[in-house]
N, C-alpha and C positions, 0 to 999 in steps of 0.2 A: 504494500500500500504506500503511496506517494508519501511523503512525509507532512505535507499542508493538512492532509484531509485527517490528519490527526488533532487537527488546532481549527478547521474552520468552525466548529458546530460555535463556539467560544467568541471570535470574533462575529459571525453571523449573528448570534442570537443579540449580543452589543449593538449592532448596526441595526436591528431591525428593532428591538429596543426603542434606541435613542431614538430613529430616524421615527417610528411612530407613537411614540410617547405611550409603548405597552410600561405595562406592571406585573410580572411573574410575580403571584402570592403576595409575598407583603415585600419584594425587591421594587427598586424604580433605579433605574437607569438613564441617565440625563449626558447630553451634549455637551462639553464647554463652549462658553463666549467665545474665548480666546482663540481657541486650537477645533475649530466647528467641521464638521466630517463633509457635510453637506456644502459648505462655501469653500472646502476645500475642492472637491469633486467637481462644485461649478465652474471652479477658477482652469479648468484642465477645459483645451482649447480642441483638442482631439487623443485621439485613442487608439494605438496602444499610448501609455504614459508613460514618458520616463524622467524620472525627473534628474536634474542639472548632473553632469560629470563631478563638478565637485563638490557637489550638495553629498554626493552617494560614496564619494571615497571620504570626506569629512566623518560621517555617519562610520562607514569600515573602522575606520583609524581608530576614534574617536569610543568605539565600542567596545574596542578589547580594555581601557581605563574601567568601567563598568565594574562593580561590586554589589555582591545582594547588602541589602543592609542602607545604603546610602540614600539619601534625602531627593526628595525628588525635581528640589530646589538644587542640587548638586550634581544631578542627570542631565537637568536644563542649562547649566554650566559647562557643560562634557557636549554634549551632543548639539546641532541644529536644530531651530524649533520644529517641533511632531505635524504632521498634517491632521491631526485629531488629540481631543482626548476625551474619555469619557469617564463618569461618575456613579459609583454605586451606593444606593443607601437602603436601608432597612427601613419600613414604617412601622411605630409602635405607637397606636391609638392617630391622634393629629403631629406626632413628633416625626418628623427627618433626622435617620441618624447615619452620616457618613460611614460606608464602610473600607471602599476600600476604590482606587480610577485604575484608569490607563491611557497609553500614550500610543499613537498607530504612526510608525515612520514609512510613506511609500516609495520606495524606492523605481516600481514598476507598477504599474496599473493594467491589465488589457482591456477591460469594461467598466462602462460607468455606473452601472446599479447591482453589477454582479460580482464576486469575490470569481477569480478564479483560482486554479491550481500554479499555476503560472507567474501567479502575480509576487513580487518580492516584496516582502513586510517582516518589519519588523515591531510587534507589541511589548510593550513594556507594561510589567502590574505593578501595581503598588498598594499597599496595606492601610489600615484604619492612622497610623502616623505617618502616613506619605513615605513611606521606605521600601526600597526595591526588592519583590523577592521575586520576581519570574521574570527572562524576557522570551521570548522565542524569535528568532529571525527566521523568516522562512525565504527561501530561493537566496537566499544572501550568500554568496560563496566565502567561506572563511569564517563566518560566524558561527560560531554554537549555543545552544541555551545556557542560561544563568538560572540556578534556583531550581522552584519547582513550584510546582501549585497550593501547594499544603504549607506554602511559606506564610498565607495569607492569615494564617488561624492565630 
């Protein structure tokens, strides 16, 4: 099996989420202002995507410095800003409680509404104090994951 289609169900379910303001159970998953999936996606002029030569060896470089643990203010220091990021919270009664975002770096895009297998990304998680415990690059040559899923708990 491909090694994407290990990580899509994760970033799909995020994208479809945010992009339609679902609520799994009592999760809600929200878009940033800053870093917006969708005004990212519209700024892309055609398709396939790639974005800038040194935008993408920046990012290479830029990745192997990367540590679980680290602040996500201190990721944003390391790396080029993310073309996404997105926000998880738990609801208890009327309260929003932060749980835990993520960062979507695209390095390659081939479609505009669809993930494919193809496509080079890189996600980054982060936990309930903004600190790195997972990334996964996908299609990125030279990269390998950091962490793991269960970093979040």
């Amino acid at each position: 099996m491909h090694k994407f289609k290990n990580h899509i169900f994760l970033p799909v379910f995020i994208y479809l989420s945010a992009y339609c303001g679902i609520a799994a159970g009592n999760s809600i998953i929200e878009q940033s202002n800053n870093y917006h999936f969708e005004s990212f996606l519209d700024s892309i002029t055609s398709f396939p995507y790639y974005a800038p030569l040194k935008q993408q060896e920046n990012l290479k470089i830029n990745y192997l410095k990367l540590k679980v643990g680290m602040t996500k203010g201190e990721v944003l220091n390391i790396l080029p800003s993310p073309n996404a990021e997105f926000f998880s919270y738990i609801e208890k009664g009327k309260e929003k409680i932060f749980k835990k975002s993520s960062l979507a770096y695209y390095l390659s895009r081939k479609e505009h509404r669809f993930a494919s297998d193809d496509d080079a990304v890189l996600f980054l998680h982060f936990n309930e104090l903004e600190q790195l415990y997972w990334s996964i690059p996908n299609n990125i040559e030279g990269l390998s994951s950091l962490g793991n899923p269960a970093g979040a708990r």
